[in-house]
mmCIF file of the N, C-alpha and C atoms, coordinates in Angstrom:
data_MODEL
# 
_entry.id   MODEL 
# 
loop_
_atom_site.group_PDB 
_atom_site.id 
_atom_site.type_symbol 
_atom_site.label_atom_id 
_atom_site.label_alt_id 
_atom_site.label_comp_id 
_atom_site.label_asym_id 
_atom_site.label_entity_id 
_atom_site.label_seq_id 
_atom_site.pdbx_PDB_ins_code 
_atom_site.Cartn_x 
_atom_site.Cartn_y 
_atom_site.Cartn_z 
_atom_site.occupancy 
_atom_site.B_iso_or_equiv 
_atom_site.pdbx_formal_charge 
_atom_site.auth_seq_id 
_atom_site.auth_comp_id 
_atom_site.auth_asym_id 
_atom_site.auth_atom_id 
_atom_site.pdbx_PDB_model_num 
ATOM 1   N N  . UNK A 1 1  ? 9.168   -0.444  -3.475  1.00 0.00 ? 1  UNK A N  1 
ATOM 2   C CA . UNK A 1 1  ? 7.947   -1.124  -3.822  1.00 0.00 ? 1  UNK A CA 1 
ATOM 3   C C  . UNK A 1 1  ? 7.171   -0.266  -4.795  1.00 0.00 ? 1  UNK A C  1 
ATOM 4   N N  . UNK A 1 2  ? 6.856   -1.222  -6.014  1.00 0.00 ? 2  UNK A N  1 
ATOM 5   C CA . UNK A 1 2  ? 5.996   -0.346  -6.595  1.00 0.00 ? 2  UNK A CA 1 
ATOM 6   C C  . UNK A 1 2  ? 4.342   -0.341  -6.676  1.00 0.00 ? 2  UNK A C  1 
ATOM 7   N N  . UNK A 1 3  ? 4.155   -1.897  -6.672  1.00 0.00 ? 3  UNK A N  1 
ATOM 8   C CA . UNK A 1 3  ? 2.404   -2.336  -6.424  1.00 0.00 ? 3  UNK A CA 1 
ATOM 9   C C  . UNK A 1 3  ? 2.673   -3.446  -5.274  1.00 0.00 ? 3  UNK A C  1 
ATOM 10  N N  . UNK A 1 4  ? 1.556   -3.545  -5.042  1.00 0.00 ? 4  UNK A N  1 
ATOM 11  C CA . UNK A 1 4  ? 1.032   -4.292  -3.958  1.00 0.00 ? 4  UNK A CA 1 
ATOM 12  C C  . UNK A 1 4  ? -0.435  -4.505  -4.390  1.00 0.00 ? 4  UNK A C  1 
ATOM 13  N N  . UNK A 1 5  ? -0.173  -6.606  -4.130  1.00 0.00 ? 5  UNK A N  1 
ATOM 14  C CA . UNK A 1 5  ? -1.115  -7.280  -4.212  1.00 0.00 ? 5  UNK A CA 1 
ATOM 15  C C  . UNK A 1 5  ? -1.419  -8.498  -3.269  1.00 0.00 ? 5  UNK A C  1 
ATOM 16  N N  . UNK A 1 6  ? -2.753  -7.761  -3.061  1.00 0.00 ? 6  UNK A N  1 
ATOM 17  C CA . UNK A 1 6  ? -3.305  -8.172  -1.179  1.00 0.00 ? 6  UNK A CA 1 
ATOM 18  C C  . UNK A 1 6  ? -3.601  -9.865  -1.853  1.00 0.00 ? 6  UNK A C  1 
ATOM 19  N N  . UNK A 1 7  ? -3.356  -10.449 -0.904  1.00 0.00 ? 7  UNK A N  1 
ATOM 20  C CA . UNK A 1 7  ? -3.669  -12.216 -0.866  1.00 0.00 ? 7  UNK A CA 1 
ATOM 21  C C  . UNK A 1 7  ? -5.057  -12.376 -1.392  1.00 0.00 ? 7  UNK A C  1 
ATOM 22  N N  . UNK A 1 8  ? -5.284  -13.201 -2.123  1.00 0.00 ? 8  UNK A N  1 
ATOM 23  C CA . UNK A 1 8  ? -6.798  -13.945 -2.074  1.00 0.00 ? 8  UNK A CA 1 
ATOM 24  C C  . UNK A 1 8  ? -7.057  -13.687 -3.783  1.00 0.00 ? 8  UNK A C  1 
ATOM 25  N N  . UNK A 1 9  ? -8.439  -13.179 -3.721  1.00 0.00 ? 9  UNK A N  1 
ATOM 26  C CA . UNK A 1 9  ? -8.948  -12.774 -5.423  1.00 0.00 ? 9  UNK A CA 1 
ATOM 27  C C  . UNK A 1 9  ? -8.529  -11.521 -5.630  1.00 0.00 ? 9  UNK A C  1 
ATOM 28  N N  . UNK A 1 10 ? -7.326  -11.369 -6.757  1.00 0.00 ? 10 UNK A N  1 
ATOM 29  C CA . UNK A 1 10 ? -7.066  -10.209 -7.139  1.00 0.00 ? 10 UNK A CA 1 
ATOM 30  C C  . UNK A 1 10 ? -7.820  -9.357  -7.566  1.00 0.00 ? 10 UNK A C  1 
ATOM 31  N N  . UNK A 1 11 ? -9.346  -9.787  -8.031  1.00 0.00 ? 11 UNK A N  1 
ATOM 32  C CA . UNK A 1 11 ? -10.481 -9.072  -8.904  1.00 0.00 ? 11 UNK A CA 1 
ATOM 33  C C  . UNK A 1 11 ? -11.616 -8.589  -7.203  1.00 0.00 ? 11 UNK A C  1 
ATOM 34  N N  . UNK A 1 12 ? -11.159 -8.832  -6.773  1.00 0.00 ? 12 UNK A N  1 
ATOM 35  C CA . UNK A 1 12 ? -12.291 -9.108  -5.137  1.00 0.00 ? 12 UNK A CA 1 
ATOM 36  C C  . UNK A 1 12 ? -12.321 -7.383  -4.831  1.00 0.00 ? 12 UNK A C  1 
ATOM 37  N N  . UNK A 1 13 ? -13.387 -6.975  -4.934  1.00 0.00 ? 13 UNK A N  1 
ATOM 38  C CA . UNK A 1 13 ? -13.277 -5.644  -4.338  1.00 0.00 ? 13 UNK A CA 1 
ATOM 39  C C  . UNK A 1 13 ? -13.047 -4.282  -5.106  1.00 0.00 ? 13 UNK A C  1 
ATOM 40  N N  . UNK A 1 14 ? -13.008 -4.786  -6.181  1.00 0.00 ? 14 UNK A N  1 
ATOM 41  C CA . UNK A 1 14 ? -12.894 -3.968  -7.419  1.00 0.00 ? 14 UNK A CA 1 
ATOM 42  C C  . UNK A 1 14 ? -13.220 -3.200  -7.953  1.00 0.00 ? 14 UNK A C  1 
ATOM 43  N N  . UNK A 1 15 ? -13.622 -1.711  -8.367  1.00 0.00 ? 15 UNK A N  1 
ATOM 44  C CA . UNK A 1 15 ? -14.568 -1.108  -9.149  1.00 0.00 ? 15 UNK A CA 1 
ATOM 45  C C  . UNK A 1 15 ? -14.022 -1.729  -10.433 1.00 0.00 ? 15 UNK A C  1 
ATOM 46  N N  . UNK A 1 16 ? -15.328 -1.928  -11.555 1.00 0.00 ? 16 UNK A N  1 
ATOM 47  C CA . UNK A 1 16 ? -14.957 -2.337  -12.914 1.00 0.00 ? 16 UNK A CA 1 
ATOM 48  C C  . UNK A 1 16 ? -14.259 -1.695  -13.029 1.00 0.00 ? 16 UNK A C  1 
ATOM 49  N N  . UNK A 1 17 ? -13.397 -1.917  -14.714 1.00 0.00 ? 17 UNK A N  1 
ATOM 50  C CA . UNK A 1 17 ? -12.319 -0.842  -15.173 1.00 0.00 ? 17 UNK A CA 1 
ATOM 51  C C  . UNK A 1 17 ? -13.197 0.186   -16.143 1.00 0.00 ? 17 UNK A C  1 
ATOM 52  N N  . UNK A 1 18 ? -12.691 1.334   -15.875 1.00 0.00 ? 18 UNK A N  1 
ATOM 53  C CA . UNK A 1 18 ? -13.166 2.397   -16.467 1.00 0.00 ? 18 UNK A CA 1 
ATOM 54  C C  . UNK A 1 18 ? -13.156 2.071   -17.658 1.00 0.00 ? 18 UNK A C  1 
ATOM 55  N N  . UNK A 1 19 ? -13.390 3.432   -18.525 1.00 0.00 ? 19 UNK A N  1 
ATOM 56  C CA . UNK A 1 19 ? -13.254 3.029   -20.118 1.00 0.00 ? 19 UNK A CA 1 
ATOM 57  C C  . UNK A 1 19 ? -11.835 3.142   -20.643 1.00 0.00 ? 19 UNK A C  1 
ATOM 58  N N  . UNK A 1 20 ? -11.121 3.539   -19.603 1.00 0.00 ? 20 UNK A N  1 
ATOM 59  C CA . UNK A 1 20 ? -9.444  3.596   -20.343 1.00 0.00 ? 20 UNK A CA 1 
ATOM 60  C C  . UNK A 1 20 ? -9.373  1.839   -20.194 1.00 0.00 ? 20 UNK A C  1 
ATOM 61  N N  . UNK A 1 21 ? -9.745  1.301   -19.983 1.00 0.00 ? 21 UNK A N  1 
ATOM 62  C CA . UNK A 1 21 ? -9.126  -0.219  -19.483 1.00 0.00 ? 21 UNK A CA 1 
ATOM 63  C C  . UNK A 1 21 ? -8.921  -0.225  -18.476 1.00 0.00 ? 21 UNK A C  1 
ATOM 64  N N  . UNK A 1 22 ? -7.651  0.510   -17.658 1.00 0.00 ? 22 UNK A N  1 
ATOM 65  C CA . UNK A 1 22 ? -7.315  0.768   -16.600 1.00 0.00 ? 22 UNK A CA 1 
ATOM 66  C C  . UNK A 1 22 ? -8.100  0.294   -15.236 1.00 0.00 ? 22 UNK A C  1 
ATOM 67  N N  . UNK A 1 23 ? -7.877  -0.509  -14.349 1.00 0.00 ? 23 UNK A N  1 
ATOM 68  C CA . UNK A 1 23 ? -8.411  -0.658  -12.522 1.00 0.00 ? 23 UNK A CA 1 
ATOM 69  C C  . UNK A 1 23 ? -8.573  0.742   -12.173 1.00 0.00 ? 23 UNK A C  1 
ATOM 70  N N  . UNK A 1 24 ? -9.726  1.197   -11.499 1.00 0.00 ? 24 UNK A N  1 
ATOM 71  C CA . UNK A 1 24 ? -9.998  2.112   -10.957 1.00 0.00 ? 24 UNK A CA 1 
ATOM 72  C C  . UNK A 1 24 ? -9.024  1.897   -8.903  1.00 0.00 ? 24 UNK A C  1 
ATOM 73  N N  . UNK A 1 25 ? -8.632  3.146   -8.776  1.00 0.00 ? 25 UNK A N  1 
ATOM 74  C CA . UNK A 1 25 ? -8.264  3.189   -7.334  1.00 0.00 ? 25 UNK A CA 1 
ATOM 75  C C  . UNK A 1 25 ? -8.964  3.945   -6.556  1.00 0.00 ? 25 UNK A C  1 
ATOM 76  N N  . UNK A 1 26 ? -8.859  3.297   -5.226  1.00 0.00 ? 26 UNK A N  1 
ATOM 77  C CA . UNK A 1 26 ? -9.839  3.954   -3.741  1.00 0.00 ? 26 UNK A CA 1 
ATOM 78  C C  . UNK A 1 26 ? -9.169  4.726   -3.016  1.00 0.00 ? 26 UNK A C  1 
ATOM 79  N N  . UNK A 1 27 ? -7.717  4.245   -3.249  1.00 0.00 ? 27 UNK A N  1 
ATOM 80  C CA . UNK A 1 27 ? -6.401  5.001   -2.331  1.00 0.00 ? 27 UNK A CA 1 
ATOM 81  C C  . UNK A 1 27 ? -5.337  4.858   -2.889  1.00 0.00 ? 27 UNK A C  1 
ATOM 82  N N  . UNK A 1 28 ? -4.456  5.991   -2.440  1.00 0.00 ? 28 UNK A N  1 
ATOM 83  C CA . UNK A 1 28 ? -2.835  5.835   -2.787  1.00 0.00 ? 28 UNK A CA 1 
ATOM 84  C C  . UNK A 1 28 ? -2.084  5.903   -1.776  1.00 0.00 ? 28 UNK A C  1 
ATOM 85  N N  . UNK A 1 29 ? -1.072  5.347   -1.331  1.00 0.00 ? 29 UNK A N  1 
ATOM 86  C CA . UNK A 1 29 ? -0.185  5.115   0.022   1.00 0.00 ? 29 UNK A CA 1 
ATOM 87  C C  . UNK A 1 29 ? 0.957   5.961   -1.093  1.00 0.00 ? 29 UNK A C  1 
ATOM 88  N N  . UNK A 1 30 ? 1.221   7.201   -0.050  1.00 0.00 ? 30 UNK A N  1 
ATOM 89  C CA . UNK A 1 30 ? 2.529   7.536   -0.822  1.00 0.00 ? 30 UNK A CA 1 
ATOM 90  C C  . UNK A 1 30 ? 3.497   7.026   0.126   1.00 0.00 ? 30 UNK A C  1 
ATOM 91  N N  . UNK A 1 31 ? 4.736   5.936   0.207   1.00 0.00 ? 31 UNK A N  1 
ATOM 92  C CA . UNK A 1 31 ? 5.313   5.904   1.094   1.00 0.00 ? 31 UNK A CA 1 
ATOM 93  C C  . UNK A 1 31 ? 6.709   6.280   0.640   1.00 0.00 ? 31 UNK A C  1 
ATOM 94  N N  . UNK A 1 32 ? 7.768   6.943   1.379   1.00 0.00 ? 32 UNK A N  1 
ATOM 95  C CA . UNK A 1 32 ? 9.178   6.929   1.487   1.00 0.00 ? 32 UNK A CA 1 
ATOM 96  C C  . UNK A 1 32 ? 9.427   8.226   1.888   1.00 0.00 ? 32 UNK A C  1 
ATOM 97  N N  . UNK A 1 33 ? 10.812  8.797   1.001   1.00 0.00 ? 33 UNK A N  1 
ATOM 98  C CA . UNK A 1 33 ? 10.803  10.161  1.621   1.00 0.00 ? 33 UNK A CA 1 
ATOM 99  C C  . UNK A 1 33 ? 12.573  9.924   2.904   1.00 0.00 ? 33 UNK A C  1 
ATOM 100 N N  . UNK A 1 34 ? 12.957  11.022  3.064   1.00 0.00 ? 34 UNK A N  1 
ATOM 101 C CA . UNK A 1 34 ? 14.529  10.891  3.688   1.00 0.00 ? 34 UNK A CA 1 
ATOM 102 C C  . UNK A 1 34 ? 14.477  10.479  4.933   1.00 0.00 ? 34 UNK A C  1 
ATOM 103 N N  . UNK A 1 35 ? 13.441  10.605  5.546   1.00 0.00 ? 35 UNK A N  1 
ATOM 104 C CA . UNK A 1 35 ? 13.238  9.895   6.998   1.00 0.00 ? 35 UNK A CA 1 
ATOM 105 C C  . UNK A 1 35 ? 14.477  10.158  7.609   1.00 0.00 ? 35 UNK A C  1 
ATOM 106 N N  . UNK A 1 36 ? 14.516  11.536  7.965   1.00 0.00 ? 36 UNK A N  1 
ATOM 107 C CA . UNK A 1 36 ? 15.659  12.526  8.544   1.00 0.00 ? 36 UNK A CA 1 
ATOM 108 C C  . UNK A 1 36 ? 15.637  11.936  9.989   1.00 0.00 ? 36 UNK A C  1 
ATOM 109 N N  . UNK A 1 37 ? 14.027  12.443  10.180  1.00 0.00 ? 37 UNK A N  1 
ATOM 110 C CA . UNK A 1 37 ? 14.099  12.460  12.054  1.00 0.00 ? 37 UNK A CA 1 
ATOM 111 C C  . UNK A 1 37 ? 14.319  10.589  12.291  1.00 0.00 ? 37 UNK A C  1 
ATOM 112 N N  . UNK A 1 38 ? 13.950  9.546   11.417  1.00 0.00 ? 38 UNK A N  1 
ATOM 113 C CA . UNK A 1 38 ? 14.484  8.334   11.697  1.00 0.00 ? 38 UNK A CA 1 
ATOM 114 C C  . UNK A 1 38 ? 15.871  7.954   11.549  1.00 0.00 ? 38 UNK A C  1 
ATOM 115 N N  . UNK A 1 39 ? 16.580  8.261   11.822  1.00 0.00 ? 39 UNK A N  1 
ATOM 116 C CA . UNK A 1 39 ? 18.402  8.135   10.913  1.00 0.00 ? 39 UNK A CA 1 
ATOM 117 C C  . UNK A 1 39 ? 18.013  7.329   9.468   1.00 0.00 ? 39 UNK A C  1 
ATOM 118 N N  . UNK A 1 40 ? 17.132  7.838   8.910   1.00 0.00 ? 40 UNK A N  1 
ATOM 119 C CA . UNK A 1 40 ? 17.308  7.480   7.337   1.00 0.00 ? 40 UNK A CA 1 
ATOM 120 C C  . UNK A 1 40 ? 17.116  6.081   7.426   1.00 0.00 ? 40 UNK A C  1 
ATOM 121 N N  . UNK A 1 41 ? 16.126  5.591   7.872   1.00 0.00 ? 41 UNK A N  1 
ATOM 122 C CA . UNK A 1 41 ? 15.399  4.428   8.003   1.00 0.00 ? 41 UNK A CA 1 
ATOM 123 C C  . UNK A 1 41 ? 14.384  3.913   6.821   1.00 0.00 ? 41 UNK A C  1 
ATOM 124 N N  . UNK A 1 42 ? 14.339  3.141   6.089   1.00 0.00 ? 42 UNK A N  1 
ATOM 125 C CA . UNK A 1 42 ? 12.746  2.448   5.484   1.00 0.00 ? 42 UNK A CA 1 
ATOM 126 C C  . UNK A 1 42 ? 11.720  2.594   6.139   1.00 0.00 ? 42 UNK A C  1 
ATOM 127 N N  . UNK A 1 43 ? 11.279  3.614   6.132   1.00 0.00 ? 43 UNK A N  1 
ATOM 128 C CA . UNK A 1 43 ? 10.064  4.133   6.782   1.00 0.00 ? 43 UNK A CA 1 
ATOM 129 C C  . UNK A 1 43 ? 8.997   3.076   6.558   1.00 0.00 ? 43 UNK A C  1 
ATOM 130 N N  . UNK A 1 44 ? 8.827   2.244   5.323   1.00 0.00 ? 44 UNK A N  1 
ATOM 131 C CA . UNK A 1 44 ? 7.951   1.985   4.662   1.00 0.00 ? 44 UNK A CA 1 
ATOM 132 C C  . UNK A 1 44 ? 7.837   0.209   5.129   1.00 0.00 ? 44 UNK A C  1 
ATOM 133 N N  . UNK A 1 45 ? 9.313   -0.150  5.115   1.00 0.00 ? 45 UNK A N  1 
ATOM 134 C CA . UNK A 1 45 ? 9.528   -1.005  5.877   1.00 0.00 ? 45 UNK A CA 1 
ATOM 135 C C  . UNK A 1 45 ? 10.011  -1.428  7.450   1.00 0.00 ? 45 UNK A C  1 
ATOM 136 N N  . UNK A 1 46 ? 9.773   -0.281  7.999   1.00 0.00 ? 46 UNK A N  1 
ATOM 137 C CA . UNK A 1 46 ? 10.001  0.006   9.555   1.00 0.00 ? 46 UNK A CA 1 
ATOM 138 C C  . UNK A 1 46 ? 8.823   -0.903  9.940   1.00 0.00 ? 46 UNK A C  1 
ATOM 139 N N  . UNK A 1 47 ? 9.260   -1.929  10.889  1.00 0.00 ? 47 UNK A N  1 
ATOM 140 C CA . UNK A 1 47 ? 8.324   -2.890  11.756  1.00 0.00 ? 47 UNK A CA 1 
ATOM 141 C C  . UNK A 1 47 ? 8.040   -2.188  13.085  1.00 0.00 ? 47 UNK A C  1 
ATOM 142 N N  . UNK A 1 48 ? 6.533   -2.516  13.296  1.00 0.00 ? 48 UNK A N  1 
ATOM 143 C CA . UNK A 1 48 ? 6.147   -2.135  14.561  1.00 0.00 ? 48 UNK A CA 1 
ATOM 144 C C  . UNK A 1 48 ? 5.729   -3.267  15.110  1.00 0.00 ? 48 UNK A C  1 
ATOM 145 N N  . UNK A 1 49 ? 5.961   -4.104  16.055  1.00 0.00 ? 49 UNK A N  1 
ATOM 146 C CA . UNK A 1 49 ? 5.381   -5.510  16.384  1.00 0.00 ? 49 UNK A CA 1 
ATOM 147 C C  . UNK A 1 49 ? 5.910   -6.279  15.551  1.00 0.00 ? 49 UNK A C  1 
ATOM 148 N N  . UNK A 1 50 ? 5.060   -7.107  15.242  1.00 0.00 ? 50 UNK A N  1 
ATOM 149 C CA . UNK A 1 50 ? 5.752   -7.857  14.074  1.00 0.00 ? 50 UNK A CA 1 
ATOM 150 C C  . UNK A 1 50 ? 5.082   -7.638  12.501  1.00 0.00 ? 50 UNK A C  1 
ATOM 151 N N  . UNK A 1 51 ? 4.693   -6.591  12.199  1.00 0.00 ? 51 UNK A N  1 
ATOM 152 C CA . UNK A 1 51 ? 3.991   -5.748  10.879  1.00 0.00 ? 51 UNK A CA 1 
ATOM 153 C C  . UNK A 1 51 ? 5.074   -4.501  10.453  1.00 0.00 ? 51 UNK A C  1 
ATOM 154 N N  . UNK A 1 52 ? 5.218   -4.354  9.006   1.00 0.00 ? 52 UNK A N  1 
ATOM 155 C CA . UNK A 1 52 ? 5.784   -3.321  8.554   1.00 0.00 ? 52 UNK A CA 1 
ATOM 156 C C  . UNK A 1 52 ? 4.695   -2.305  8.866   1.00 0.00 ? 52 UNK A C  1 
ATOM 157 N N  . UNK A 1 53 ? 5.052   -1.001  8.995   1.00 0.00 ? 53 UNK A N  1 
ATOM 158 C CA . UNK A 1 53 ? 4.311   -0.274  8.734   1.00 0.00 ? 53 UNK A CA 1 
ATOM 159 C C  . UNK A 1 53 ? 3.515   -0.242  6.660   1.00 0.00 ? 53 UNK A C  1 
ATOM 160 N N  . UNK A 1 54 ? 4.142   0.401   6.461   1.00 0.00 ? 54 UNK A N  1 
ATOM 161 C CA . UNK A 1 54 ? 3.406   -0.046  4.939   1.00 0.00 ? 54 UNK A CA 1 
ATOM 162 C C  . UNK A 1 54 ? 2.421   -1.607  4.829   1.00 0.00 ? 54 UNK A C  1 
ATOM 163 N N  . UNK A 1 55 ? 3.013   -2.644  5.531   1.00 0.00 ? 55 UNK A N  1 
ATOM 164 C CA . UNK A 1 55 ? 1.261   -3.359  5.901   1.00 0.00 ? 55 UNK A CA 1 
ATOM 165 C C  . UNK A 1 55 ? 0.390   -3.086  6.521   1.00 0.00 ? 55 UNK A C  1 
ATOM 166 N N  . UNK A 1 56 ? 0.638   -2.424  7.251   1.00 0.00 ? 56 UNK A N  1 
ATOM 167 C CA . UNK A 1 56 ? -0.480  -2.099  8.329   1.00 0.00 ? 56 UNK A CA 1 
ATOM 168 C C  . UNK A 1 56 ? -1.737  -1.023  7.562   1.00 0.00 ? 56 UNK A C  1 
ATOM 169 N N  . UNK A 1 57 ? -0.926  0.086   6.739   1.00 0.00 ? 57 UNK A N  1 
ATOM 170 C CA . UNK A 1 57 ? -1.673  1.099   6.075   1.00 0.00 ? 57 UNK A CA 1 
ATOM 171 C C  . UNK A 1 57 ? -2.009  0.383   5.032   1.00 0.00 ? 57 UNK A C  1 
ATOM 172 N N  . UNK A 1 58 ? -1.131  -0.742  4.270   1.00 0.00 ? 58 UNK A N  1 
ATOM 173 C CA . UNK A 1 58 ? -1.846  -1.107  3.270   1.00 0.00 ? 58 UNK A CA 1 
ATOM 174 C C  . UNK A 1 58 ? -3.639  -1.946  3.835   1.00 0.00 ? 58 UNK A C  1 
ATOM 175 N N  . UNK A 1 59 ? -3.183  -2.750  4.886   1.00 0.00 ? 59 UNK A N  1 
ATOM 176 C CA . UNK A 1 59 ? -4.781  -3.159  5.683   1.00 0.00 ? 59 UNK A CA 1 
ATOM 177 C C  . UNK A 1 59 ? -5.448  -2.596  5.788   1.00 0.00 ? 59 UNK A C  1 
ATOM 178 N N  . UNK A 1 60 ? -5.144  -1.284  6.655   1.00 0.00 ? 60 UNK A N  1 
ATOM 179 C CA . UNK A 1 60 ? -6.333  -0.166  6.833   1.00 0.00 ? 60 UNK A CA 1 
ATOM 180 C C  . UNK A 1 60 ? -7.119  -0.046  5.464   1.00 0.00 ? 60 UNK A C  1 
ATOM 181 N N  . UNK A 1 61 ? -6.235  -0.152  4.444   1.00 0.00 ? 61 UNK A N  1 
ATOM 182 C CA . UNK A 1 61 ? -7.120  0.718   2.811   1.00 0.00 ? 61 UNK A CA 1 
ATOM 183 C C  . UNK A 1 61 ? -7.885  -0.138  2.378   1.00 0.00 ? 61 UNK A C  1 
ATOM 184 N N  . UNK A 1 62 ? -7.740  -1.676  2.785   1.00 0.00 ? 62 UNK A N  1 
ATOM 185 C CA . UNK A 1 62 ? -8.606  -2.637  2.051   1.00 0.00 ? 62 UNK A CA 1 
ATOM 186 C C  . UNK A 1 62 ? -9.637  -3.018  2.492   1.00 0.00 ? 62 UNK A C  1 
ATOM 187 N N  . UNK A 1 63 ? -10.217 -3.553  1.367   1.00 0.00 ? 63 UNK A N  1 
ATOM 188 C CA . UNK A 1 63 ? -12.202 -3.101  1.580   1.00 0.00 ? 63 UNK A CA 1 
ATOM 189 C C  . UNK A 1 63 ? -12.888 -1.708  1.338   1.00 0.00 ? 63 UNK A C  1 
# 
């Protein structure tokens, strides 16, 4: 995965764009990585319930 775009108004919640043009960001989710101690699992897509993890953190960040 490279972006992620939360449901609804893509502009919703936004800081204007700086003067590069560019969307300003609030957070970065670094996710992946060898996920040794998981037998080399999608960490990112590892479900807990019925949520990936990487949704769940992506929820936490929004707003």
């Amino acid at each position: 995965m490279t972006a992620y775009e939360p449901p609804g108004d893509p502009g919703a919640g936004t800081d204007p764009a700086p003067a590069s043009g560019r969307a300003g960001y609030d957070a970065v989710v670094l996710a992946g990585g060898a996920a040794r101690r998981l037998g080399g699992a999608d960490k990112p897509g590892l479900r807990v319930g019925a949520r990936a993890l990487l949704d769940r953190v992506l929820a936490a960040c929004a707003g």
